[in-house]
C-alpha positions in Angstrom: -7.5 -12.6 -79.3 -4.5 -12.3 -76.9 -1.4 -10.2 -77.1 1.9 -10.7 -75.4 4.4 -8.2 -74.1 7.9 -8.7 -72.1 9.9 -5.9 -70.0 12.7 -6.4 -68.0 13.8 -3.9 -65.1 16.7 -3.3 -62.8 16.2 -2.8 -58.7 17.1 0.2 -57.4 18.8 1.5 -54.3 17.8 4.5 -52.5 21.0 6.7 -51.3 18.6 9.1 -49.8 15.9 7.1 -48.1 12.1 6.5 -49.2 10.6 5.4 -45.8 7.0 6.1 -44.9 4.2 6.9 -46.8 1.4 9.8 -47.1 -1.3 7.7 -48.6 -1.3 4.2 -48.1 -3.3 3.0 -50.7 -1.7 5.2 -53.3 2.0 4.9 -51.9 2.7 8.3 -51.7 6.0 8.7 -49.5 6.5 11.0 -46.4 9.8 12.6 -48.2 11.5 12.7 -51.7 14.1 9.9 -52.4 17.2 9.7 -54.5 18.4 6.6 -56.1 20.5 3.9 -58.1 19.8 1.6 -60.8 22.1 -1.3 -60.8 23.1 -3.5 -63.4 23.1 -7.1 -63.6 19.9 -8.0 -61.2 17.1 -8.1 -62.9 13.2 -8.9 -63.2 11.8 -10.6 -66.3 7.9 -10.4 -66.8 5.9 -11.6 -69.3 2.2 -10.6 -69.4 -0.4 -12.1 -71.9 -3.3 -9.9 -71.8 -6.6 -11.9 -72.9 -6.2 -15.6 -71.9 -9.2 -18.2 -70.1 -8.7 -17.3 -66.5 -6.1 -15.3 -64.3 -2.7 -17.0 -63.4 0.3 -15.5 -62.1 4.0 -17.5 -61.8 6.7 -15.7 -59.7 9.8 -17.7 -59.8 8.8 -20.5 -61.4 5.4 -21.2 -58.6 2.0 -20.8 -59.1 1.5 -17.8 -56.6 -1.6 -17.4 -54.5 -3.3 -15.7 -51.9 -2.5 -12.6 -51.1 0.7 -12.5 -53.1 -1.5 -13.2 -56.4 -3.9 -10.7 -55.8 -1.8 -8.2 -55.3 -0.6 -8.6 -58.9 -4.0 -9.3 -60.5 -5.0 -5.6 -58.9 -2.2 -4.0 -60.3 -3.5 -5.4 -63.6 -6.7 -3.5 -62.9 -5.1 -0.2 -62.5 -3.8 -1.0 -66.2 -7.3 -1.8 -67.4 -10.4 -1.8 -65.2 -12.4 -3.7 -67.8 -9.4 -6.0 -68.2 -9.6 -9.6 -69.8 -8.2 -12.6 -68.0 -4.1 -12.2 -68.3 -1.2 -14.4 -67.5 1.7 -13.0 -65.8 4.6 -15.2 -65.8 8.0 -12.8 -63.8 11.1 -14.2 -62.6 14.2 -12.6 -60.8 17.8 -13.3 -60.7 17.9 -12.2 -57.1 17.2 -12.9 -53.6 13.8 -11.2 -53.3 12.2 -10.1 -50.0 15.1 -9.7 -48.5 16.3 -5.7 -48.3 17.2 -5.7 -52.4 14.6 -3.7 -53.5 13.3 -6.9 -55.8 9.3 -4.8 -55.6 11.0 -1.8 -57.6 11.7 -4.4 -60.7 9.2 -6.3 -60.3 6.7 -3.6 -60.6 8.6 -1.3 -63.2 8.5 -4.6 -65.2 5.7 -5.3 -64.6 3.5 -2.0 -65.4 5.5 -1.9 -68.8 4.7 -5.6 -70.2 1.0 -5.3 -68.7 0.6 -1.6 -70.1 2.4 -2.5 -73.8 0.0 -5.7 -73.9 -2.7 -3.6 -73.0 -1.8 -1.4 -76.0 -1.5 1.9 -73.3 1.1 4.0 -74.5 2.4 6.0 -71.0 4.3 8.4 -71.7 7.4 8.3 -68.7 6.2 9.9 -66.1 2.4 8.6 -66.3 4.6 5.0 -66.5 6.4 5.8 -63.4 3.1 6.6 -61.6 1.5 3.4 -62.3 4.7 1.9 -61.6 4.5 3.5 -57.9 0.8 2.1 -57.4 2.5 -1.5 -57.2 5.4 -0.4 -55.1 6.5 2.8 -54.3 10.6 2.4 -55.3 9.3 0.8 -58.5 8.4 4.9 -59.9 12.3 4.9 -59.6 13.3 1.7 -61.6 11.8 3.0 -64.7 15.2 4.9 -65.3 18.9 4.0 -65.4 21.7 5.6 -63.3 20.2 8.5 -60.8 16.7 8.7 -60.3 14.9 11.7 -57.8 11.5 10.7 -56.6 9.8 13.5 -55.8 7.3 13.6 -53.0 4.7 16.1 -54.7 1.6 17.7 -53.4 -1.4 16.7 -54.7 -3.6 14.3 -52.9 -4.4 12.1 -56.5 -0.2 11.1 -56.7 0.1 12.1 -60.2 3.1 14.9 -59.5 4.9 12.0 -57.3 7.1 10.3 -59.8 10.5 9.8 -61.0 12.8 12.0 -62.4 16.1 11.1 -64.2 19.1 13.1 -63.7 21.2 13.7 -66.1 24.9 14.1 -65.7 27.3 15.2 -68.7 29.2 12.1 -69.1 29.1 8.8 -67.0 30.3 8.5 -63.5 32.4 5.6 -62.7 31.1 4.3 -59.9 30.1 0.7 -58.5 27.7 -0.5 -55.7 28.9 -3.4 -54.0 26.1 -5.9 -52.6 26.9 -7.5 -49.2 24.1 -10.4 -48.6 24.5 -10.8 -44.9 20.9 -13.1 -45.3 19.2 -14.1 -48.5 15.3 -15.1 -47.1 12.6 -13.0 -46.4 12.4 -10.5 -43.8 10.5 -10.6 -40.6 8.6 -7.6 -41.0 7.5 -6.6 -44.3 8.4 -2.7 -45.6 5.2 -1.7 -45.8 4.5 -3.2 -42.3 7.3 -1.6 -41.1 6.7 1.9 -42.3 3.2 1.8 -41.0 4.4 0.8 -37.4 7.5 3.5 -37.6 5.3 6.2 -39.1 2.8 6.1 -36.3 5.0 5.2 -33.0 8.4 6.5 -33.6 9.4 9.7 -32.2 12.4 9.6 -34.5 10.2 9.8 -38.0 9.7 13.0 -37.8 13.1 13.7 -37.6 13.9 11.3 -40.4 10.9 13.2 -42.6 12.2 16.7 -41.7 15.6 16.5 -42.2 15.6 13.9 -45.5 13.9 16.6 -48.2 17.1 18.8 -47.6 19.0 15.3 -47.7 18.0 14.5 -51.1 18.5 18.1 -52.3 21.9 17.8 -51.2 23.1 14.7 -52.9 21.4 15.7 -56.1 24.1 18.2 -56.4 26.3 16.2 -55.1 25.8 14.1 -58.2 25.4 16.9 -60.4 28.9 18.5 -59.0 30.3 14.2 -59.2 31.2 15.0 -55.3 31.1 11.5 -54.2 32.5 12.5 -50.7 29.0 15.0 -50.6 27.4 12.0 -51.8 28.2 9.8 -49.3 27.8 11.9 -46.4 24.0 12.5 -47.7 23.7 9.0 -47.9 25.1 7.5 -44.8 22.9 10.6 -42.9 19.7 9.2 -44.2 20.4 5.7 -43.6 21.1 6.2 -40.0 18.5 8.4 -39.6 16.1 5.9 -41.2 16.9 3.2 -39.2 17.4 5.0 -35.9 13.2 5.7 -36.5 12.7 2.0 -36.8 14.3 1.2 -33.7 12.6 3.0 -31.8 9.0 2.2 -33.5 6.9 -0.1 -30.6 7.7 -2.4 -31.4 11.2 -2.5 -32.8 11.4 -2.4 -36.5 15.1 -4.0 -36.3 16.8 -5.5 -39.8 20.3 -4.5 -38.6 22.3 -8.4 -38.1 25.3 -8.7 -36.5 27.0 -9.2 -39.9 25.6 -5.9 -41.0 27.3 -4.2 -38.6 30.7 -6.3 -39.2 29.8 -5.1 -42.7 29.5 -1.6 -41.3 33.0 -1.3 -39.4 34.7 -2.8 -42.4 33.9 0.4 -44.6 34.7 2.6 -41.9 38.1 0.8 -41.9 38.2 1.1 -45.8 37.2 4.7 -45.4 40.2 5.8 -42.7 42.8 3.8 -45.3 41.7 6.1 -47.8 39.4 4.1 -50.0 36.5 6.4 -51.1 33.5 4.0 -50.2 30.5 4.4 -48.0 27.7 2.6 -46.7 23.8 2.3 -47.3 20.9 -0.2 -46.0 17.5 -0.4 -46.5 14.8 -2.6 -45.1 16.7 -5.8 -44.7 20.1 -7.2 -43.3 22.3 -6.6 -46.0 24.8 -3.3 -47.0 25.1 -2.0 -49.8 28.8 -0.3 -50.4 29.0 2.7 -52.9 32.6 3.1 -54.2 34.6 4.2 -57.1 35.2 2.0 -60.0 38.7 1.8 -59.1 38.2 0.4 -55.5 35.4 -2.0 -56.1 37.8 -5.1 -56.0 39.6 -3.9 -52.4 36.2 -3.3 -51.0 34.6 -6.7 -52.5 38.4 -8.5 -50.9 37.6 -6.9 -47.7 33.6 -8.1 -47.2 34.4 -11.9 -48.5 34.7 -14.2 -45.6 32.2 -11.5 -43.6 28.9 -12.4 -45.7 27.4 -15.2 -47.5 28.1 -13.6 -50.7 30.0 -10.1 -52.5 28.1 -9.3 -55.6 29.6 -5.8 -57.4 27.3 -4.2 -59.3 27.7 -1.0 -62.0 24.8 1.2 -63.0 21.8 -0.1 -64.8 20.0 1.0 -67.4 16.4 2.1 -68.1 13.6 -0.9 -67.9 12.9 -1.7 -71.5 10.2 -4.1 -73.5 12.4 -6.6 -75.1 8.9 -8.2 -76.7 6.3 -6.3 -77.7 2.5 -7.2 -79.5 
């Protein structure tokens, strides 16, 4: 007998970076991380636990390979003794492509496979099997602000997300400039590998990040965007200085990101409160208040292939359950 769940999940985006890992195969990260769920983008997944064989359909394609497996083992951290399941997921966003389309995917994911499984997780054991599949996913588990923490122990269970509650909601927006929609060159964990072990900037990145993400979550707590920012912007840069100067060059930046870069700067000395954040991809990410969100998305069009403005998402939730 089969059982059938659904989750959707929101991406996130990192203010304070997650970049390198501990443990590999139990994507531990080098530091801490603090985050964003956004609205609006979003990862459906269906998983039907106890069919006739495996079969997994991302987008609407029968995937394969490598990119199959690595679903179908994520399934066996749900259930080593597992039946044959059917996962049918689907996003409504560019994925591969710097947008953080793992950290849905995966947050989705772990809650349709675990509710059809008939686990109940409680939140935090959630967010750890949610990690497993992709490190950001831990974070996409939650709406608003999210703080990863790095934790200690060599097993990953104390590395997890961690909502943070503020008293009343912030009205804030996260403007999405897609400088380039397709996959990336170099995949992130590809990249984090190489930067980890030939940068001599990663350790900087790693020592000076923890205190980073400290920092902001104040900042958030105290609603001190202009502390927020200034967090944020630090760890980018210091980010993606270490993948420049990996061997060889981990390099996502595109002319257009940096057009994209100037133009907030430019926003910034007018007086708009906005600032800047990338991750591993081409395309910028523009935090701002509520209020500003149409000046900044005016400013970007005709600089980008597309503007998409984005509030704060919620929690990933079953919306079918057995």
């Amino acid at each position: 007998m089969s059982t059938q769940a659904t989750a959707v999940a929101h991406p996130n985006i990192a203010l304070v970076k997650y970049w390198g890992k501990r443990d590999l195969a139990l994507n531990l990260p080098a530091t801490s991380s603090l985050s964003v769920t956004l609205d609006q983008f979003l990862t459906r997944t269906t998983v039907t636990w106890g069919v006739d064989q495996d079969e997994v359909v991302l987008d609407g394609a029968q995937a394969q390979g490598a990119v199959a497996q690595r679903v179908l083992d994520f399934l066996d951290l749900v259930a080593s003794d597992r039946p044959p399941c059917r996962v049918i997921s689907g996003s409504n966003f560019p994925v591969a492509a710097g947008l953080a389309s793992s950290s849905s995917a995966f947050a989705a994911l772990a809650l349709a496979a675990s509710a059809a499984a008939g686990r109940a997780l409680e939140p935090a054991a959630l967010s750890v099997l949610a990690r497993r599949g992709s490190g950001s996913a831990c974070r996409s588990l939650w709406g608003g602000f999210v703080h990863w923490t790095r934790g200690e122990r060599s097993d990953g269970l104390d590395s997890h997300g961690h909502p943070i509650q503020i008293p009343e909601p912030w009205g804030l927006r996260v403007v999405v400039a897609v400088v380039h929609a397709g996959p990336k060159a170099v995949g992130s964990t590809q990249g984090m590998v190489r930067t980890r072990a030939t940068s001599p900037v990663f350790p900087v990145f790693v020592a000076e990040n923890e205190g980073l993400v400290l920092q902001a979550k104040q900042a958030v707590l105290a609603r001190d965007f202009d502390a927020l920012v200034g967090c944020m912007e630090r760890s980018t840069t210091l980010m993606h200085a270490s993948m420049l100067t990996a061997v060889p060059s981990v390099r996502y930046l595109k002319p257009g990101s940096l057009a994209v870069l100037d133009a907030v700067d430019d926003l910034r000395a007018r007086g708009v409160a906005c600032g800047w954040t990338m991750d591993a991809g081409p395309n910028v990410k523009v935090l701002c208040r509520a209020a500003d969100a149409a000046e900044v998305e005016r400013s970007l069009n005709g600089l980008v292939r597309a503007v998409n403005v984005l509030g704060l998402g919620g929690p990933a939730r079953l919306v079918e359950a057995p």
